[in-house]
C-alpha positions, -999 to 999 in steps of 0.1 A, spaced: -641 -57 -648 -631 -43 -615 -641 -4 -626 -631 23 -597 -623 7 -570 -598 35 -559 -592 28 -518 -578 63 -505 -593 64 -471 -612 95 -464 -598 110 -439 -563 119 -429 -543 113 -397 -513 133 -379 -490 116 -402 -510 118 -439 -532 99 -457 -544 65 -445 -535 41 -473 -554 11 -454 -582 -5 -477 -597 -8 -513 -575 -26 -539 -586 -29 -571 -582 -70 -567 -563 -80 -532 -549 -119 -528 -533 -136 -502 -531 -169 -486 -532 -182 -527 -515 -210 -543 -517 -214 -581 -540 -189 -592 -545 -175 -619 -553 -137 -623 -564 -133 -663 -576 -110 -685 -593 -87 -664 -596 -46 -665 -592 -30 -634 -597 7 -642 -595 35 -618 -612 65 -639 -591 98 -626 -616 120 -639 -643 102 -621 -627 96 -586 -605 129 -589 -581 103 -572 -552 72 -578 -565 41 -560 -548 24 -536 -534 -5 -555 -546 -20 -585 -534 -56 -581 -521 -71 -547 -500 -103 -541 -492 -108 -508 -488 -126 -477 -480 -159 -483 -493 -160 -528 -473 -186 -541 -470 -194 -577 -499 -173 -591 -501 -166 -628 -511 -130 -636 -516 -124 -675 -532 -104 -699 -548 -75 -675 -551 -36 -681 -545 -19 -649 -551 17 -648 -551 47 -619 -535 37 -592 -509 47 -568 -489 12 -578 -506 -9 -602 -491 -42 -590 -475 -46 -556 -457 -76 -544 -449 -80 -508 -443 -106 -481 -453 -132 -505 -436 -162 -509 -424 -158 -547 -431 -178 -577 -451 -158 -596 -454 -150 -636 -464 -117 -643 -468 -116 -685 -484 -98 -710 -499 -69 -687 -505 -34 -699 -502 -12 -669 -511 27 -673 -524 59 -658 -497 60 -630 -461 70 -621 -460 37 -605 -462 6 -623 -449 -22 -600 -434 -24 -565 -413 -52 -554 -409 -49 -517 -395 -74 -498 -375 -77 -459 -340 -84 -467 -347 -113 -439 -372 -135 -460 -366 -157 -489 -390 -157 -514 -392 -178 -547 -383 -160 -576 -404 -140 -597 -408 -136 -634 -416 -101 -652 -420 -110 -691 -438 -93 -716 -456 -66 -700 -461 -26 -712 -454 -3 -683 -459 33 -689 -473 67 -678 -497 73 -703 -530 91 -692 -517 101 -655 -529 134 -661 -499 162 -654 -505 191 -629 -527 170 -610 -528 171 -571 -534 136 -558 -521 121 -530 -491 102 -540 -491 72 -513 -455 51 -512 -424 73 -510 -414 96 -539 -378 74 -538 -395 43 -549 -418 57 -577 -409 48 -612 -422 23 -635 -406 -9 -621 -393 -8 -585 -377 -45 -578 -365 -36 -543 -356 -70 -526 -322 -62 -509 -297 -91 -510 -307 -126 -522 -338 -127 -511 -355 -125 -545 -327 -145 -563 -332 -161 -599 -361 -137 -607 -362 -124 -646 -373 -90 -659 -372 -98 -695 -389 -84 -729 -411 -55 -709 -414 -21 -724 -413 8 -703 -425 41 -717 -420 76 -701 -448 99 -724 -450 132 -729 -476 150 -719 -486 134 -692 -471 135 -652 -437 119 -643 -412 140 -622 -393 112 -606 -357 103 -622 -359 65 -630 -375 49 -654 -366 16 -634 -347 8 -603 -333 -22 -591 -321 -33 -554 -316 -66 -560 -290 -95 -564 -294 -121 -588 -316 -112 -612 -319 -120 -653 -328 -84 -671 -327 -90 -704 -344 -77 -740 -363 -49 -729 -369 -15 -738 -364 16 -717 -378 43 -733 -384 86 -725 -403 106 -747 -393 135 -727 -371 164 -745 -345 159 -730 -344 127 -714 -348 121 -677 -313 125 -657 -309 84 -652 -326 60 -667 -322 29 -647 -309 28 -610 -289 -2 -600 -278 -9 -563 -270 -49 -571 -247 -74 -582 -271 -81 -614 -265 -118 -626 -277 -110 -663 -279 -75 -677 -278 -85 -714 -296 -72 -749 -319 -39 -734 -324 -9 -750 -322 26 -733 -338 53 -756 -334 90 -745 
């Protein structure tokens, strides 16, 4: 267990908050790993703060295999960046944040594809009214952010997730997804808001989508 480990540097520059060290579990410079059954847990009411990042693949991770976690409190639970692709990401249960995954990638770099299958994304437990300093840009905050403009992340799937806007707890962004990516299989998930009434858009696309076949937007 990787219990809070919550990264917000302690003191603040001209231009915000340092977001500069302390992931839950950081990787890079990796080839076939494995990241399994692990909970990294950020307790809010504990550190009175979201971590930095819960799970980092980055410069460089190549065909890592992350399954079976429980990522909770931070400002992204996963982040993917400057990698070089080939990842499975299955069977997670990602909570306790606005921010479930970021996909971020230079429109300049060709990465392997990626695979998002199986996983539960939602906002349950991110306590509403709460203060914390919200790291990456409001723009990109939602429960999947796949932002890998052009090809550059071509082939990847998004397939069988569950995304889950609660009640009750904090979300004020408009997506429940986003996508900025060509190329890409979405396929058999669930896009779900609790919220009475529903959020203004569900999913965002800016791509030419390759597959966008048997989802389910609820609310």
């Amino acid at each position: 267990d990787v219990i809070n480990c919550w990264g917000l540097h302690p003191t603040k520059s001209s231009s915000g908050t340092f977001d500069d060290y302390g992931d839950g579990i950081y990787t890079s410079n990796v080839a076939n790993g494995s990241i399994l059954n692990n909970k990294i847990i950020n307790n809010l009411t504990v550190t009175k703060q979201i971590g930095r990042a819960g799970l980092v693949l980055e410069y460089n991770d190549e065909d890592i295999t992350v399954k079976n976690n429980y990522i909770f409190g931070y400002d992204r639970d996963i982040h993917l960046e400057a990698d070089i692709g080939g990842h499975d990401i299955e069977n997670n249960t990602l909570e306790g944040t606005d921010f479930g995954i970021l996909i971020f990638d230079n429109p300049g770099y060709q990465s392997k594809p990626v695979k998002i299958v199986g996983n539960t994304i939602s906002n349950k437990g991110f306590p509403s009214g709460n203060h914390y300093s919200l790291i990456r840009n409001s723009q990109e905050r939602c429960l999947l952010s796949f932002y890998a403009k052009g090809n550059c992340r071509q082939g990847s799937e998004v397939m069988n997730n569950r995304f889950v806007i609660y009640p009750g707890y904090a979300y004020k962004f408009s997506y429940i997804a986003r996508f900025i990516a060509n190329g890409l299989v979405i396929k058999g998930n669930k896009f779900i808001s609790q919220l009475t009434p529903g959020i203004r858009k569900t999913v965002f696309f800016n791509a030419a989508v390759d597959t966008l076949t048997d989802n389910t937007f609820d609310n």
